[in-house]
C-alpha positions as CSV (number, residue, x, y, z in Angstrom):
1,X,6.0,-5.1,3.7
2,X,2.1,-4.2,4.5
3,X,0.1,-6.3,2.3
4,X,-2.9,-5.7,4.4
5,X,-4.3,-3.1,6.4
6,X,-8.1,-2.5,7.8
7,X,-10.1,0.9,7.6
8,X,-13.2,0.7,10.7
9,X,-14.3,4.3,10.0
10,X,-17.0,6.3,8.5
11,X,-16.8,9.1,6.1
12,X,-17.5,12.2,8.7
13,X,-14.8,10.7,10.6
14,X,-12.6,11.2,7.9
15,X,-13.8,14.6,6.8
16,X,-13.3,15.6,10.3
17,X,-9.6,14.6,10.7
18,X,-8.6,16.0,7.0
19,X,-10.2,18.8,4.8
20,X,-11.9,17.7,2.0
21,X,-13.7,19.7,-0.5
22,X,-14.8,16.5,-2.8
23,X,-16.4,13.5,-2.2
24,X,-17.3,10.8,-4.6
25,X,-17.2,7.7,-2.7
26,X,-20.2,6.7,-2.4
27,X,-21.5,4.9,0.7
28,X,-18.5,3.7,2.6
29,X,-18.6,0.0,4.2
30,X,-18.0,0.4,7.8
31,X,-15.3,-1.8,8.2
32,X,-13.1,-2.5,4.9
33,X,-10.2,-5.2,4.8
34,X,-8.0,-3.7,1.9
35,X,-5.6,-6.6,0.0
36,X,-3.2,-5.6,-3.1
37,X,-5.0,-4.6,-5.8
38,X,-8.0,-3.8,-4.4
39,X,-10.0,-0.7,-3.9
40,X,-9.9,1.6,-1.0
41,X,-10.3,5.0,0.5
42,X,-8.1,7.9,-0.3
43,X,-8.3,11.3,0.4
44,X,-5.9,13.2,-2.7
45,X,-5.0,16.3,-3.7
46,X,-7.1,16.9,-7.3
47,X,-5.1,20.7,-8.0
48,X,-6.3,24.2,-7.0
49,X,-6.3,23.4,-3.3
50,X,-8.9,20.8,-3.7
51,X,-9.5,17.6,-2.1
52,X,-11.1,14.4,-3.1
53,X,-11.9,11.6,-0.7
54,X,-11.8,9.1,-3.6
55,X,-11.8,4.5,-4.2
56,X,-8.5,4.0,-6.0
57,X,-6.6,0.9,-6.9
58,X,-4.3,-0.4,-4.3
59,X,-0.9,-0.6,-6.0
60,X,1.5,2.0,-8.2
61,X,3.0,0.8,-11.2
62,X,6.1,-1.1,-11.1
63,X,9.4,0.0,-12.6
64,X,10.9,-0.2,-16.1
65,X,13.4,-2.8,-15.4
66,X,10.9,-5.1,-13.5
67,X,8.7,-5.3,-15.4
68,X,11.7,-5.7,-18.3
69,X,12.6,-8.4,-16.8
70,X,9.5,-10.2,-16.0
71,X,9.0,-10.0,-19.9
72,X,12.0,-11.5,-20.6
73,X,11.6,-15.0,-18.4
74,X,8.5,-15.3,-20.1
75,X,9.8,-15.0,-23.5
76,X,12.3,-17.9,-22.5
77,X,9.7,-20.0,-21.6
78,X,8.5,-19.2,-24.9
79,X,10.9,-19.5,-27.0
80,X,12.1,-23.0,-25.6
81,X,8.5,-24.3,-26.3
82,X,9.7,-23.2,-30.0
83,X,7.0,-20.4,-30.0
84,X,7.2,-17.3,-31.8
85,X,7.7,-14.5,-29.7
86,X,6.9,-10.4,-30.2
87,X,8.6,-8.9,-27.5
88,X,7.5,-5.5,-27.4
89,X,3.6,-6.6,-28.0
90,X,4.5,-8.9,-24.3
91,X,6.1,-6.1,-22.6
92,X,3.0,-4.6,-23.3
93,X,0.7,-6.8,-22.3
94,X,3.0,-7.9,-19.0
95,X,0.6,-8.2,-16.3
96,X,1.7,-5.7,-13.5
97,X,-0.3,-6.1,-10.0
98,X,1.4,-2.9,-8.7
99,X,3.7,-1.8,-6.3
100,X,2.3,-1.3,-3.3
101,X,4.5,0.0,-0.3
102,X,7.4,2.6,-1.7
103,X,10.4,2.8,0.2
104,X,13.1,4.2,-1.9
105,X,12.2,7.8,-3.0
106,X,15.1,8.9,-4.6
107,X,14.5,6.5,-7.8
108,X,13.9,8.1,-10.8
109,X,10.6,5.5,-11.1
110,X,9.0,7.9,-7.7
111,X,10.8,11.0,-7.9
112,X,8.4,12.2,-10.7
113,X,5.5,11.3,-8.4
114,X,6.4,12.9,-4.9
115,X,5.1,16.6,-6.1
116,X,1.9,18.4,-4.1
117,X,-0.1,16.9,-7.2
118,X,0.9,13.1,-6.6
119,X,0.2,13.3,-2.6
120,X,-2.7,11.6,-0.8
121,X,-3.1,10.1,2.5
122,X,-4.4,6.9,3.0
123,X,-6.9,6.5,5.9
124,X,-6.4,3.3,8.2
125,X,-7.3,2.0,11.7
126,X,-4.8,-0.9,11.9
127,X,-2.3,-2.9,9.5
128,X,-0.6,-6.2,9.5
129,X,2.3,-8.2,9.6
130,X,3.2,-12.4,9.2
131,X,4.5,-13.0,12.4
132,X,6.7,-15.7,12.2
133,X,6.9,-16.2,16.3
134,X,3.0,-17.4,15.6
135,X,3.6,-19.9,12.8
136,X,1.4,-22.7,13.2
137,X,2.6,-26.3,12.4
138,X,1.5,-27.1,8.9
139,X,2.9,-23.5,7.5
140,X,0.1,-21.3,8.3
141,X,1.8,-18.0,10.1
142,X,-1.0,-15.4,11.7
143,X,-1.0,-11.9,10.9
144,X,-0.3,-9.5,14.0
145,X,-2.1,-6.4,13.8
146,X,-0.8,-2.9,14.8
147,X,-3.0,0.2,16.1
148,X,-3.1,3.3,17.4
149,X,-3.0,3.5,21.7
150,X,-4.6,6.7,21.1
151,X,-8.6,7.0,22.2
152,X,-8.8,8.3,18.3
153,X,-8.1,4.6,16.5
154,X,-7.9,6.8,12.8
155,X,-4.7,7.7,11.6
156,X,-3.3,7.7,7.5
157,X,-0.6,6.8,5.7
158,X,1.6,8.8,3.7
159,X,0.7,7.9,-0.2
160,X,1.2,9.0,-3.5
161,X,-1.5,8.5,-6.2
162,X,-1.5,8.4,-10.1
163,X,-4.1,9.6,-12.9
164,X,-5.8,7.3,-15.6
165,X,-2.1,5.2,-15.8
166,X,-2.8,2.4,-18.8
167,X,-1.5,-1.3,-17.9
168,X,-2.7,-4.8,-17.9
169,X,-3.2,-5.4,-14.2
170,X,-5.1,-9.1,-14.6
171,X,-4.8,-11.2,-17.8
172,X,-8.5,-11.9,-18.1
173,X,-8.8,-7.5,-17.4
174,X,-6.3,-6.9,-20.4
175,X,-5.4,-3.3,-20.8
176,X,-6.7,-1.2,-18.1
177,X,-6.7,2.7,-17.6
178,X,-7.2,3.5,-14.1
179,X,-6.0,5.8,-10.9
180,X,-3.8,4.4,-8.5
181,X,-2.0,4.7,-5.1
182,X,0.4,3.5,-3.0
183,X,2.3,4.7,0.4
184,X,5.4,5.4,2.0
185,X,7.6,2.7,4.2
186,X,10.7,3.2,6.1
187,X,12.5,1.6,8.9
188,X,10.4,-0.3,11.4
189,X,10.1,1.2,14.8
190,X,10.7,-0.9,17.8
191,X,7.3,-2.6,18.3
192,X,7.2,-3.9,14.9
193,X,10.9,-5.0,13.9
194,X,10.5,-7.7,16.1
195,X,8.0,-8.9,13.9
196,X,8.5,-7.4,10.5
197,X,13.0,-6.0,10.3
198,X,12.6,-4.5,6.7
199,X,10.1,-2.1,7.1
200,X,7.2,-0.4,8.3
201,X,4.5,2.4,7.0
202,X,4.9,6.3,7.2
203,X,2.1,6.8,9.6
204,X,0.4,9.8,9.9
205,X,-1.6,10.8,13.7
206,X,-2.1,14.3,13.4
207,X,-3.6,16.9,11.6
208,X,-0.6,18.8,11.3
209,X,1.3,15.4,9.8
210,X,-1.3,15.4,7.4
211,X,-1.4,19.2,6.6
212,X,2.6,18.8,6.1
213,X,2.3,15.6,3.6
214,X,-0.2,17.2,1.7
215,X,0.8,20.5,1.3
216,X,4.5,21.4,1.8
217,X,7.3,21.0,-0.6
218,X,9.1,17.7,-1.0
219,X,12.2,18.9,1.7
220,X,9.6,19.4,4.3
221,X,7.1,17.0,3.6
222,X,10.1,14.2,3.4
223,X,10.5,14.6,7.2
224,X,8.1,12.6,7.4
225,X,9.2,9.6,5.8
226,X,10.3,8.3,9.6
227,X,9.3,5.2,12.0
228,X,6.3,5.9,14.2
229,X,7.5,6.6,18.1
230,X,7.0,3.5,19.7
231,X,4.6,4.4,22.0
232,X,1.7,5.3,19.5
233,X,1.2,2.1,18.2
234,X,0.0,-1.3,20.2
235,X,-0.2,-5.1,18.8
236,X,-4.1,-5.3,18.7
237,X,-4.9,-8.1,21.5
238,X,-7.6,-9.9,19.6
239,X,-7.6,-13.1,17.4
240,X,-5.9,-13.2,14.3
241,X,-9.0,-14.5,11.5
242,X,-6.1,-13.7,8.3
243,X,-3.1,-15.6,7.6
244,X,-0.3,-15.6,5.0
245,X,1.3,-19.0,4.0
């Protein structure tokens, strides 16, 4: 599962690579390190063939059931301290931090999200993985990082991206309405299974990828949903400075 990824890139670069008719970013930093939950980049579709390079909310909401179910443990806990307990007034306030890698697009939870409307790409220049080959006595494991071998080190992730969706995403936040995103994962290819066998991200490295995932009808555009060929990505040879214990 990507849980971090890094975007080392300027807005013209983007604008260059994908067609964009709307920008309100702001000033972007020139080298982001993007963490669940957080803000970053995202070029979406916004209706009537328009495009909006856009900071959204790292993290789609979670399902029905999980979040069902996180409500019910806590109501336990609860009720066995012999506290009253309003379960529909916790399942609202259930904090959710988001889903953020989406793997299984047949669920009813993403089905309703996969239209033209819903798409965006997500621009990147490298990700990370724990690799456990690296773990360091003491239970710190360092992250390898995986980028492009191209000379161009910009490519995007397939994502999908939500509207003003109303949850509690932090307890001290409370009830939140904000836009959000997410993107694609499927089997890893055979640089990064060593390192990471559940999954990897739909990568995107060409304008014509891009074009596809925004624009074409789910049975195309689900093509895509594939490992990356092995020889378009490389482990990144420089020290690791992030770690995940």
């Amino acid at each position: 599962m990507c849980n971090l990824y890094n975007v080392t890139t300027n807005q013209q670069a983007i604008r260059s690579f994908v067609s964009i008719t709307h920008d309100i970013i702001g000033n972007m930093e020139p080298s982001i390190d993007v963490y669940p939950d957080r803000f970053a980049p995202i070029v979406r579709n916004i209706g009537n063939g328009d495009r909006q390079l856009a900071s959204v909310r790292w993290g789609m909401p979670s399902s029905k059931q999980a979040l069902y179910q996180a409500t019910s443990k806590r109501a336990d806990k609860l009720r066995a301290k012999g506290k009253p307990v309003d379960f529909d007034e916790l399942l609202k306030m259930e904090p959710d931090g988001g889903t953020t890698n989406i793997r299984n697009t047949t669920s009813k939870h993403w089905t309703r999200w996969l239209g033209v409307e819903n798409r965006c790409v997500v621009p990147f220049t490298r990700f990370a993985e724990p690799d456990p080959a690296s773990k360091i006595e003491g239970g710190r494991t360092p992250n390898a990082w995986f980028e492009s071998t191209g000379d161009d080190p910009l490519m995007f992730f397939a994502g999908i991206w939500l509207k003003d969706w109303t949850s509690v995403r932090k307890i001290k936040e409370g009830l939140v309405t904000i836009d959000l995103f997410a993107f694609l994962t499927t089997e890893p290819n055979g640089l990064v299974a060593p390192i990471h066998q559940k999954a990897m991200p739909v990568i995107l490295t060409t304008r014509d990828e891009v074009e596809t995932w925004l624009g074409a009808p789910w049975e195309q555009a689900k093509a895509l949903q594939r490992p990356l060929p092995d020889g378009l990505l490389k482990i990144a040879p420089i020290a690791d400075d992030f770690a995940v214990t």
